[in-house]
N, C-alpha and C positions, 0 to 999 in steps of 0.2 A: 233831651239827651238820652234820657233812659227808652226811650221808643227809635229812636236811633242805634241804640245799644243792640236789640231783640230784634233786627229785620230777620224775618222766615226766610229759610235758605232757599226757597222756589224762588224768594228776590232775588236774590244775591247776583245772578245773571244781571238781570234789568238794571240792578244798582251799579254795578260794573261797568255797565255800558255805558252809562250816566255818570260816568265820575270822570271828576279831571281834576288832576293833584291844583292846577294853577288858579279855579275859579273857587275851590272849596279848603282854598290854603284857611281862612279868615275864621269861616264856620269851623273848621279843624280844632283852631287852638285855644272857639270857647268852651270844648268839649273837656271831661275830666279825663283825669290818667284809663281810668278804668274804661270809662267807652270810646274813645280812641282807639286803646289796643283791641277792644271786641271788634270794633268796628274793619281796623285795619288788617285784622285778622281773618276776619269774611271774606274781604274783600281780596287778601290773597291767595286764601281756601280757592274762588272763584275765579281766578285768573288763571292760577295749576291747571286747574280743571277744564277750562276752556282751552287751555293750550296742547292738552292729551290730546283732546277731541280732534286737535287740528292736526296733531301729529300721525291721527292713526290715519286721515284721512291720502297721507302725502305721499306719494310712489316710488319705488328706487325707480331708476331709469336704468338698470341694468337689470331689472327683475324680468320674472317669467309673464307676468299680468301685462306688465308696460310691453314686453315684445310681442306676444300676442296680437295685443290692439296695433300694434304697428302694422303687423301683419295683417288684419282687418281691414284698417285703415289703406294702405297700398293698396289693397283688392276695389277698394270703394275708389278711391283716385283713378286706377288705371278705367275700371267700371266707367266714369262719369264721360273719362276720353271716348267710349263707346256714344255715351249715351248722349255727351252735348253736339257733334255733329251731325245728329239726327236730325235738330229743328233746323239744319241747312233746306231739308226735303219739305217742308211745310208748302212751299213755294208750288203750284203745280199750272199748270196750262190744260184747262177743259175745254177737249177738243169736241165738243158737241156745239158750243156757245161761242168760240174762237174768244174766250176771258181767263182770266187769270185768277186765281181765288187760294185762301189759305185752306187746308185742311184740319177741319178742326177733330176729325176722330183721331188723326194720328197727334195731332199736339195734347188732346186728353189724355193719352198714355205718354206720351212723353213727360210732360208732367208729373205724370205719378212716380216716374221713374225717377225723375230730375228732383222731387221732392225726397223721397227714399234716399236717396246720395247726399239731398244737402245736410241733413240729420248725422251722418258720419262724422263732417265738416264740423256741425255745431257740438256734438261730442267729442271728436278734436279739441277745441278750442278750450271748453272743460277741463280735458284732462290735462292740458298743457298748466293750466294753473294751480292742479294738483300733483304735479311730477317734480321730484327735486331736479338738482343740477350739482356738478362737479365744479366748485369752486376755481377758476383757473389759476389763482393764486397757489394753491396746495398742490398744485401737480407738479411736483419736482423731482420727485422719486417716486414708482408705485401708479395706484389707481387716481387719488389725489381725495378730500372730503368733498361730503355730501354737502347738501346747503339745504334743510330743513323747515326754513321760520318762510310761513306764508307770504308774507309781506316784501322778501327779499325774491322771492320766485315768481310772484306777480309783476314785481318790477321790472325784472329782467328781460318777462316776456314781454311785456308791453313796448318794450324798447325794440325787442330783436325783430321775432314772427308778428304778430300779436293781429298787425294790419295786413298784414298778406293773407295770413288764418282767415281773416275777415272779410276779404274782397271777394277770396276762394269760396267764402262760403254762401255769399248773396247770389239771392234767385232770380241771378241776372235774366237767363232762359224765360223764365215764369211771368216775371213783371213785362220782356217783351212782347210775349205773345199776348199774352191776358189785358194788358193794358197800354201798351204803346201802338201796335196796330192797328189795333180795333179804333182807335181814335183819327186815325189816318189813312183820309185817300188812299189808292192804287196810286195818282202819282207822285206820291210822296214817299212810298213806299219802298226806299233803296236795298241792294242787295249788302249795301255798307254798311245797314242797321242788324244785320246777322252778327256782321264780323265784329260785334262788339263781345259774343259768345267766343268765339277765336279768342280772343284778349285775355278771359277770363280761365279758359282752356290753359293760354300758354301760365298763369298765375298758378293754375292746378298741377301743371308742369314740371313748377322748378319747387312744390310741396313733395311733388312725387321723389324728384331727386336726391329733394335733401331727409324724406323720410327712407329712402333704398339705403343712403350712407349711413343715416344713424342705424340703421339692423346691420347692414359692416362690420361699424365699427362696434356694434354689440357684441353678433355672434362670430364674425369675421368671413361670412357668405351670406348671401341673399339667395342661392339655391344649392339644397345639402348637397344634389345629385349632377353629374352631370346632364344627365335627361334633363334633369325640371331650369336647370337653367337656360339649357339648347329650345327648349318648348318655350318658358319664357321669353325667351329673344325673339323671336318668330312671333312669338304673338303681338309683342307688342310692334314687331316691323308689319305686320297686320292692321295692326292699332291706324298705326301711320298710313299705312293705303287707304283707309277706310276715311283719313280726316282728308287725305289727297283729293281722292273720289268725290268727300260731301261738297267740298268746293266747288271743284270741275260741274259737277250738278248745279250751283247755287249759280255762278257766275256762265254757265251756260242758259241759265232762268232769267236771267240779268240780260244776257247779249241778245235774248228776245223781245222783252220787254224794252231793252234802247230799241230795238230796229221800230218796234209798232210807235214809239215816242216821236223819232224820227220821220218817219212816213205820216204818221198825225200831224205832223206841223209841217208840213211839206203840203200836205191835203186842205191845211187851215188858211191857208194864203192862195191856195187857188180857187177864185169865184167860182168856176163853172161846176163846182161838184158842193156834196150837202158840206154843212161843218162838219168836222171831227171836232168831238166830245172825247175826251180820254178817260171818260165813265163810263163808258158804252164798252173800256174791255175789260171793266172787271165786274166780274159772273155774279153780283149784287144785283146791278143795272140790266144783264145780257137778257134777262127774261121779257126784257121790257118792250111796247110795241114800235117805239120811236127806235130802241139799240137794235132791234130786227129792222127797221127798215132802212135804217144807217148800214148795218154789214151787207145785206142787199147790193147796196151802192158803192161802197166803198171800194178802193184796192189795195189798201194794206196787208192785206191776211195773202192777198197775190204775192205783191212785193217784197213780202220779209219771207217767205217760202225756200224751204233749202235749195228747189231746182233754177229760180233768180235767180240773173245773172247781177242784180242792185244791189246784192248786198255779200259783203265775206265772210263768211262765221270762224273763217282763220280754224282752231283747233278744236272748237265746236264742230265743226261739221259734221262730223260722224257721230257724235249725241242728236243733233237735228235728224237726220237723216233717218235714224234708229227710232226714233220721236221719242224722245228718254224723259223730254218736259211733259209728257200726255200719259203715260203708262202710266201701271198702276205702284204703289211703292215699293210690293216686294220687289219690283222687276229691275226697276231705275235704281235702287240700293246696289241690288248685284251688280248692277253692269256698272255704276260708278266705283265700287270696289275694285272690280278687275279693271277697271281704267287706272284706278290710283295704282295697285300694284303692279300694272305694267312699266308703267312710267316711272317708279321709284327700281325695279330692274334694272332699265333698259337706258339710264340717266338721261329724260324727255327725248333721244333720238329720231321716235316716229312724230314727235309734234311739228305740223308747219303751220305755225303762225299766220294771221294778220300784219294790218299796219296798225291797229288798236293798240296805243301805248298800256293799257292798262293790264292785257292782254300777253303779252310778249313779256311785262314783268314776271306776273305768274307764270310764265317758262322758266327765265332765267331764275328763279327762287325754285322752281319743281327740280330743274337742273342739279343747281347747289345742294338741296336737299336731300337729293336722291343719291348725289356724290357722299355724302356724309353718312347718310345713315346705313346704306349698300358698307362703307367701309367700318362702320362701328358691327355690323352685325355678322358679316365674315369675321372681325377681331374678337369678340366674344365666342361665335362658336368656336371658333377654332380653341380660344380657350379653355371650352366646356368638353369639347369632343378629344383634347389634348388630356383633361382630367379624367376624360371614361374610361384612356388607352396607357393613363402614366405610366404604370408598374407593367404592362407588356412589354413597355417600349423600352426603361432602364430595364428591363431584364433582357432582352432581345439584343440589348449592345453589353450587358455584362456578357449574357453567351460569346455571342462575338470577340469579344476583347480576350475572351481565357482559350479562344477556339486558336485566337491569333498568337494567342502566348503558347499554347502546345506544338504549334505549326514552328514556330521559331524553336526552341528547347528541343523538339526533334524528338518528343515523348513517343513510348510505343503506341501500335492501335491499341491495346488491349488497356495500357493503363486510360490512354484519351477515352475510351467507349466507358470504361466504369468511373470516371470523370463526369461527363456528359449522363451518364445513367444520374448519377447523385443528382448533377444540378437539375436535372428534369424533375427528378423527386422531390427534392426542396420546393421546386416552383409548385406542382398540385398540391402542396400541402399549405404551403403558404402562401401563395399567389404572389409573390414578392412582400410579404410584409414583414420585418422585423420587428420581433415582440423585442430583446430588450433595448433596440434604437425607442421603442416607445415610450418602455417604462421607463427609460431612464432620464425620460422626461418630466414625468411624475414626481410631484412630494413622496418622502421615504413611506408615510402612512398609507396612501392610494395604492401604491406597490406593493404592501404588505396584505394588505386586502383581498388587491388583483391576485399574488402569490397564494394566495389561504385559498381563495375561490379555485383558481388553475387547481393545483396541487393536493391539496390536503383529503379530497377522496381518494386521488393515486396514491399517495401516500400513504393513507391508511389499511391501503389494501395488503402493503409489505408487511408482515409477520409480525414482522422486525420492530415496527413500530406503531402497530393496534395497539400493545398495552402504555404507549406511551399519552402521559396527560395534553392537554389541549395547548399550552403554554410552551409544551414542549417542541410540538409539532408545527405551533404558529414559528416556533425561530428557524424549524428545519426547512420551512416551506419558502420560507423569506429568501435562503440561500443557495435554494433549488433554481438550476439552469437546463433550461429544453434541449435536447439535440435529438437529430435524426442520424439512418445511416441506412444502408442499401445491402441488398442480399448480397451475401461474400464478405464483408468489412473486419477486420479482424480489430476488433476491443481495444485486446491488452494480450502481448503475447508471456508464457512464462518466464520465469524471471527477468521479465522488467517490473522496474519501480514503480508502484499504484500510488497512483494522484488523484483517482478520481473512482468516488463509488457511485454505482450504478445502479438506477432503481426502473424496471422494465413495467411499462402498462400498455406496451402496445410492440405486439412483435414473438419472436422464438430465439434462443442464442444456444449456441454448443458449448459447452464448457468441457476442457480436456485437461488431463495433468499425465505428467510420467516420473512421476514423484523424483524431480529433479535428473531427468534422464538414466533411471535405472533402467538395466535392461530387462526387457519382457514383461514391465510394466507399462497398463494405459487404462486409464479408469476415465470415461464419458460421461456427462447428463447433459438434458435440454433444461434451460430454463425459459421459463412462460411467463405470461406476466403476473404482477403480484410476487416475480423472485428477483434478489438484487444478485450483485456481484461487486470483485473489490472489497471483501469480510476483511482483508487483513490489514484495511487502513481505517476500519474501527477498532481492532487489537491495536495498533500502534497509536491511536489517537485517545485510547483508554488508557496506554501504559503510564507511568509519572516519567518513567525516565525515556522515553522519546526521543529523541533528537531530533535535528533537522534534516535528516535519512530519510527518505520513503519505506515503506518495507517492497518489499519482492514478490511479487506474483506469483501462485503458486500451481495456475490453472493458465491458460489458452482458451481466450475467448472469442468466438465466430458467431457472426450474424449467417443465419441461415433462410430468415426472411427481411420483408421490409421491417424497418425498426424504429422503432422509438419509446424514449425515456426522459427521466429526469436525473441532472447526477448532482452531487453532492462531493464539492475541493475537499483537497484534505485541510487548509488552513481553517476550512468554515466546521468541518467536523469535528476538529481537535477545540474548538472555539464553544462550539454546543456540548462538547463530550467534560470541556473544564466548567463549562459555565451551570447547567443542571445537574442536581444532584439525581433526579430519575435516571440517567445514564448510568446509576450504580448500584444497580438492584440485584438481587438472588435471582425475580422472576424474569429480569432481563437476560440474566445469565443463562438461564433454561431454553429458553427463545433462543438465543443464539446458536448455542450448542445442537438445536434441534434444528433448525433451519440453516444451516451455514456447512454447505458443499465439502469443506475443506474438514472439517470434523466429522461430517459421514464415511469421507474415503478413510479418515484414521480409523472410526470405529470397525468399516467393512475390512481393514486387515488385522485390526489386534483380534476380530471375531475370527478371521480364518485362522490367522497363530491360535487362537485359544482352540480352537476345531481341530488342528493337525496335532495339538500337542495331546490333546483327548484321544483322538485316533493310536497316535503312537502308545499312547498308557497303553490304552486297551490291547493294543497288538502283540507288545514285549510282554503282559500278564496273561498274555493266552500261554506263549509260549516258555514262561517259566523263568522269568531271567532270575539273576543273581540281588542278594539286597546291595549290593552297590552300584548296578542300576539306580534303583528306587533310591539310594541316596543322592545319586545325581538328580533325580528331577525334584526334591526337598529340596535341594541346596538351588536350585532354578525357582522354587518357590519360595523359599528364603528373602532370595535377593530381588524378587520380583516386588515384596512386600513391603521390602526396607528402603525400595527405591534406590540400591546401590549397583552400577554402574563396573563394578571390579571383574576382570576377569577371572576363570576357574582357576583355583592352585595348581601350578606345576605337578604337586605330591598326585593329583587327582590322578592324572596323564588319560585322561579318559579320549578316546580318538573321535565323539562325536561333539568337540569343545564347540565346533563352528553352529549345530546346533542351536547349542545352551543359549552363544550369542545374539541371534538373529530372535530367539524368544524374548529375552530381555531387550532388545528394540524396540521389538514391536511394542510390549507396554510401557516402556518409559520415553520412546521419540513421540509425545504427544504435539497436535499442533499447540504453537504458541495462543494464550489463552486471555484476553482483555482482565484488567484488573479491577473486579469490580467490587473493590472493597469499598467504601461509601468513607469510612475515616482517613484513606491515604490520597482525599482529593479536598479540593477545596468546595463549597459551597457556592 
């Protein structure tokens, strides 16, 4: 018991594997309290343990590693379709010896090839036992769970693929050649026994299918591009000619071989001539001095001759003719290719048959198959070539549709050409893509991302909010929307309601005011980018007592080139301007005040008032006035100081009152000024 107690934990595996609660129920309960739980304590330690093991080993099937291999695996599958009707060509007629003989250099590389492919296959098989599966039970809402425990995924596959995996994967090719021929006569040797390659082709087939659907329904395309899918389809109707062709070659080796079969036993029943031996035509025997003096004699090699009139080669004839069974193999590959592919075009049209039943099937199946496959691969490119040209085409009938809606509304040329101007400019910019039809397809967190990424160097560029913290900037970016707009576009004219500020990275704008249509006033700037516009729906969005009023524009704003920016609602403003307290700084207020259009033209006139009112001092002091002049500009200084607003006293009567006026405007009509006291907001 006590040696039971102490197994070394390098057992504990071994011992594990060797336990079974039903045969060591007995020995269990002579043990005492104390090695029992040691015991049953090990032996759970070691089962945890073994069970990680298995877990690290198991593979999401929506992961990046499993799609990959799929993608391997597909290349290996369509590959093999290359590469098994190859040993169709094994077959050849040497026309030196008038025999028939397998090629064995070309089946040593075939082989190597066909072994290379089957390796995929058996790594397949592999990885199918270690890939989980989506429980169909859990799929009711959602992605559905994994299924994890090795035991349930081995099961499952063994039920579902497991034998198909397997059939796919026998070296059916290998064992024919290598060891089913070699054992067997020339006349034993059917062109039926190929077609067992064929069988195992179509088994490879419907792996191909059902591995294209799972990458689908993984990544929801099997080619990103339109090109790589248009290329793909093509190749694989390539694929197809090429299995067409090996045939056409196999069974045109075969229509040879019956005729000398036929003529041999046609020869064998007439006394007057030698026997025919049907070892005499395969190129084993052909060296030999009796099979030369047999071909000497014979007339077979006459009678099965493409220019006989004894025999029909139906749709061989033009491979006989060509002598496609005697060439060498590059030459009979190409020309069985372009045989397949003509005939998968041209759905068998130029074939003229025989009366060979066996013969006339293979039409009618080249037939059918060329109908199908001719229409699956017109319906995918057109698919794929549909996807290369989508966004020209809806934008080509949006133009259309707005060209047909101005034509009806009866719009002038001038507005339809700057119409037409924008949509052509949208289109080079964005090809037809709408960012936020995208994003707003997105979780809020991926957008906020995307938004930070887009934005937040443009953004930082504006003045305005370099000294703003990171935190602060991720909320302004988040609620940043893109727009364009075309040379000539007017903004925002003055005194309309600002809705929207505007922050420029790309483009020039004219900014104009006439300080509310005074006359003979007009103050201009350009702004560039790195300057916004729209300052006075941050005053309004900083104020507490706000309303639901816009403020009023105080400038005229024009695009003067192509344009683009970022803008910034006022709900989203007022929403960042209540919600961080860095929107309430001293150093923000300074930024402002320095940067913000509408506080340079106050300053550039209270500077001229201060300069005309300096000039007059100086003027009235050259020439001597009175000290009730000089009391008058005290009392303009006075009330300049005290911020009062009153007019001059009557008692004054001074005749230059309109003066005193227009100087006290000037320093007290300041622009209205954001409130950035930091206690009269909320945090």
């Amino acid at each position: 018991m006590k040696t039971e107690a102490y197994v070394p934990i390098k057992r504990i595996g071994k011992e594990m594997m060797r336990f079974n609660p039903s045969k060591n129920k007995g020995r269990g309960e002579l043990n005492t309290a104390t090695g029992s739980a040691k015991a049953t304590g090990n032996r759970t330690i070691g089962c945890s343990r073994n069970w990680t093991c298995w877990q690290k080993w198991i593979l999401d099937p929506g992961g990046n590693t499993v799609l990959i291999w799929k993608r391997a695996f597909l290349i290996s599958c369509v590959a093999s379709h290359c590469v098994d009707p190859l040993f169709f060509f094994l077959l050849k007629v040497e026309s030196t010896y008038s025999c028939m003989k397998i090629d064995r250099h070309v089946a040593i590389v075939l082989t190597y090839l066909r072994t290379l492919i089957d390796m995929f296959f058996v790594v397949h098989i592999t990885t199918r036992f270690f890939t989980a599966y989506i429980d169909p039970v859990s799929i009711v809402l959602g992605k559905g769970e994994l299924v994890r425990d090795p035991k349930r995924i081995a099961y499952r596959y063994i039920r579902s693929n497991f034998f198909i995996d397997l059939a796919a994967a026998l070296p059916v090719p290998q064992i024919l050649v290598w060891a089913i021929l070699p054992s067997l006569s020339l006349r034993y040797i059917d062109t039926s026994l190929f077609f067992i390659i064929l069988v195992q082709s179509a088994v490879r087939l419907y792996i191909v299918i059902q591995v294209s659907a799972d990458i689908i329904r993984t990544v929801g395309f099997l080619a990103k591009s339109g090109w790589n899918g248009s290329i793909y389809n093509l190749f694989l109707y390539l694929v197809a000619s090429h299995v067409v062709g090996s045939i056409y070659y196999l069974l045109a080796v075969g229509r040879q071989k019956t005729c000398w079969e036929t003529q041999c036993s046609i020869e064998e029943q007439m006394t007057d001539n030698a026997p025919c031996d049907f070892k005499f035509l395969d190129c084993i025997y052909a060296t030999s001095n009796q099979s030369q003096i047999w071909a000497k004699s014979t007339k077979i090699f006459t009678k099965c001759n493409v220019d006989s009139n004894s025999i029909n080669y139906g749709i061989f004839i033009q491979a006989m003719e060509n002598g496609v069974v005697e060439i060498s193999f590059q030459e009979k590959y190409f020309y069985s290719l372009w045989w397949g592919l003509q005939q998968l075009t041209t759905y068998g049209n130029p074939l003229v048959t025989s009366s060979y039943v066996s013969e006339n099937l293979f039409a009618i199946a080249l037939t059918l198959l060329s109908i199908g496959l001719f229409a699956q691969l017109i319906g995918r490119m057109m698919v794929y070539m549909r996807s290369l040209s989508r966004n020209e085409e809806d934008w080509r009938m949006r133009i259309t549709e707005m060209e047909d809606w101005m034509t009806d509304h009866q719009l002038p040329d001038d507005l339809q050409n700057r119409i037409c101007q924008f949509l052509e400019y949208k289109w080079i910019l964005t090809q037809g893509v709408e960012d936020d039809s995208i994003l707003k397809q997105l979780p809020v967190d991926l957008r906020r991302d995307i938004k930070q990424w887009l934005c937040l160097d443009l953004v930082q560029r504006v003045p305005l909010f370099s000294a703003m913290d990171h935190q602060l900037l991720d909320s302004i970016c988040e609620r940043m929307t893109y727009f364009l707009c075309t040379e000539g576009t007017y903004i925002i004219h003055e005194g309309d309601p600002v809705k929207v500020m505007t922050f420029i990275f790309r483009g020039k704008l004219e900014s104009c005011t006439t300080d509310g249509g005074r006359m003979g006033f007009f103050n201009s700037i350009i702004l560039k980018p790195g300057d916004f516009c729209g300052e006075e729906l941050l005053t309004w969005a900083l104020l507490p007592s706000s309303g639901d009023s816009y403020p009023s524009s105080t400038r005229t704003v024009r695009t003067i080139t192509e344009f683009e920016a970022f803008s910034l609602q006022a709900d989203d403003l007022k929403f960042v301007a209540r919600t961080f307290r860095m929107m309430h700084s001293k150093h923000l207020q300074h930024i402002f005040r320095f940067h913000s259009h509408q506080w340079r033209t106050w300053a550039a006139r209270f500077i001229q008032s201060a300069w005309r009112r300096h000039r007059s001092r100086d003027k009235m002091a050259e020439e001597g006035l009175s000290s009730r002049w000089k009391s008058f500009f005290s009392f303009i200084d006075d009330n300049a100081n005290e911020g009062s607003s009153s007019s001059i006293p009557q008692a004054a009567g001074f005749p230059f009152s309109k003066i005193a006026t227009i100087f006290l405007k000037a320093q007290n009509d300041r622009p209205e000024e954001p409130d950035f006291c930091v206690g009269a907001h909320p945090n």
